[in-house]
N, C-alpha and C positions, 0 to 999 in steps of 0.2 A: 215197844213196837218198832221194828225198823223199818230205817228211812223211806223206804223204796213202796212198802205198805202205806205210811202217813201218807206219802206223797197222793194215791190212788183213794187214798178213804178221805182228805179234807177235798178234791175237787171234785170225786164223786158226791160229796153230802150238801153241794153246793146248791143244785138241781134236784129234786126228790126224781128218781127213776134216771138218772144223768148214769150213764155205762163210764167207767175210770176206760180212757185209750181214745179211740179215734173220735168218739162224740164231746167230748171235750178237749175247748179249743187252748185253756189256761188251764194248768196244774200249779197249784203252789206249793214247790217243793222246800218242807222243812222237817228237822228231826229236833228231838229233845235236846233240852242245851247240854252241854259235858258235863258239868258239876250235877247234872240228875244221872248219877252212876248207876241206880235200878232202868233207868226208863224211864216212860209216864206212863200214864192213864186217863180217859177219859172223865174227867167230872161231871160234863154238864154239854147238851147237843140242844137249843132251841132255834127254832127258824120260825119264817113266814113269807110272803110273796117276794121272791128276789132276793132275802136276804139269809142271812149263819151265823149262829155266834157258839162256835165251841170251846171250852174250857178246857185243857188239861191242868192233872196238877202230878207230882214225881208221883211213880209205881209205891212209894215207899213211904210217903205220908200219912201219918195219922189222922183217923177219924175226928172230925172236930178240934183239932186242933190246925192254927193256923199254917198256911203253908204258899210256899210261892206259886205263881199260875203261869200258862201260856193261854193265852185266850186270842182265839183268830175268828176276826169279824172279816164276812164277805159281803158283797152286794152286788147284783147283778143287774145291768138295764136300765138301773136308774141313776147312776153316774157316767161323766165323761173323763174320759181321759184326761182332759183338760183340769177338772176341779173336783179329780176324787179324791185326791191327796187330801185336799183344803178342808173337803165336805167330812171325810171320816174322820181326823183330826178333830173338828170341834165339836162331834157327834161324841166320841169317845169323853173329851172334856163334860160333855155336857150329862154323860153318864154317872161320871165320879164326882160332879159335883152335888147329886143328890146325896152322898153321903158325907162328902167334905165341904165345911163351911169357910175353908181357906188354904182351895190348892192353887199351888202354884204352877204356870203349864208355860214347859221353856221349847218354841218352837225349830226346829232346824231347820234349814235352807232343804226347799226341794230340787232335785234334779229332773230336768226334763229332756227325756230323749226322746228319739223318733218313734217307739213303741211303748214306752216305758215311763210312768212318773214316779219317782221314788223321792219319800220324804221321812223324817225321822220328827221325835218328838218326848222330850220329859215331863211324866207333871209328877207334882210332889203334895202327898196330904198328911201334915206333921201330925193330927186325927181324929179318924174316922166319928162320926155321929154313932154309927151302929154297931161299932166292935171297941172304940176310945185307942185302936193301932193306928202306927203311923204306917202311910203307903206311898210307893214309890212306883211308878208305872213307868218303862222305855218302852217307845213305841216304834213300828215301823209301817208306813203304808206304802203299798202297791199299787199304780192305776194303772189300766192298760183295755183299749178299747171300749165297752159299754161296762166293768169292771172294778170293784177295787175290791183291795185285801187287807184288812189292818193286823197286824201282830203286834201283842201284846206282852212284857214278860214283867208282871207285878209281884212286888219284893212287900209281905207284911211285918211290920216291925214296933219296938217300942213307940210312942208317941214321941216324935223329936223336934227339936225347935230350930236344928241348924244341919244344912246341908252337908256339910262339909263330910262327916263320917259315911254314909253313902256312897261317897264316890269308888270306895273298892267295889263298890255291888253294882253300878252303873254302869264303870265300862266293861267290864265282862259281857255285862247283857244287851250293851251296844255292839260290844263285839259279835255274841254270837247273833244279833240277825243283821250286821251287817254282812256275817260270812256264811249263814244256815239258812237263811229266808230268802227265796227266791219265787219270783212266777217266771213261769216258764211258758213257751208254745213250739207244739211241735209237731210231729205226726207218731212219737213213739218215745217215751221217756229216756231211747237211746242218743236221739235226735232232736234236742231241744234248742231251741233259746231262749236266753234267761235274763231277768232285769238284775242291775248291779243289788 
């Protein structure tokens, strides 16, 4: 799917009946990380009042068989600017700890600017209760007015006991949403501004 389509289909799916362009006020603009050389595809779209949680996983994975995700949680109205960082952060923790009985969740300093809160965040499940994989989740959040946006880009793997081997597969995936993941506001995706 390219970039310019994602951008219009995750802030559209934000709001049911939300028009992608003037009637939204944040897009969050992101595309498939590089090493997904097909593409993606959507996995999985559930919502409810205010909120979003879609899944992709690459164009090119196999059915049932394990594979890496992007997963973007939104939330609308019921965050501030101020503590959506904080709030989706241990929301997502408190997700993966239903299946992991000993993650580890290494937080990153948030930035706060005049529009914008941007924070990052690791957590590590050497494995899973309901698959016995180890999982690695980098994370990135977005606050910005009544707003947030978490990006997700979870790595499944053998069951491990030391972090250290990991680290080629973490900075890559910090890399790409420190450089692919953005919200933006604007009046025309030609015309944006966008959080770091």
């Amino acid at each position: 799917m390219r970039p310019s389509t994602l951008l219009c289909l995750v802030s559209g799916l934000l709001l049911a009946g939300a028009a992608c362009g003037a009637a939204a006020q944040y897009r969050l603009k992101i595309s498939a990380p590089p090493s997904w050389s097909a593409g993606w595809r959507e996995a999985s779209n559930t919502g409810g009042k205010d909120w979003r949680l879609i899944v992709f996983i690459p164009a090119d994975a196999t059915e049932g068989k394990p594979s890496d995700l992007v997963s973007v949680t939104s939330t609308l109205g019921n965050v501030s600017k101020d503590d959506g960082v904080k709030r989706l952060v241990e929301a997502w923790a408190l997700q993966l700890k239903k299946t992991c009985k000993s993650l580890t969740a290494i937080p990153g300093e948030e930035t706060v600017g005049e529009e914008f809160n941007v924070g990052y965040a690791q957590f590590y499940c050497p494995k899973r209760t309901d698959t016995g994989l180890g999982a690695v989740d980098v994370v990135k959040v977005i606050a910005a007015g009544k707003e947030a946006h978490l990006v997700a880009v979870s790595h499944l793997t053998e069951a491990f006991t030391t972090f250290a081997p990991l680290a080629d597969w973490v900075k890559p995936a910090h890399d790409y949403l420190q450089s692919q993941v953005r919200l933006c506001r604007g009046p025309s995706p030609l015309k944006l501004e966008c959080s770091p």
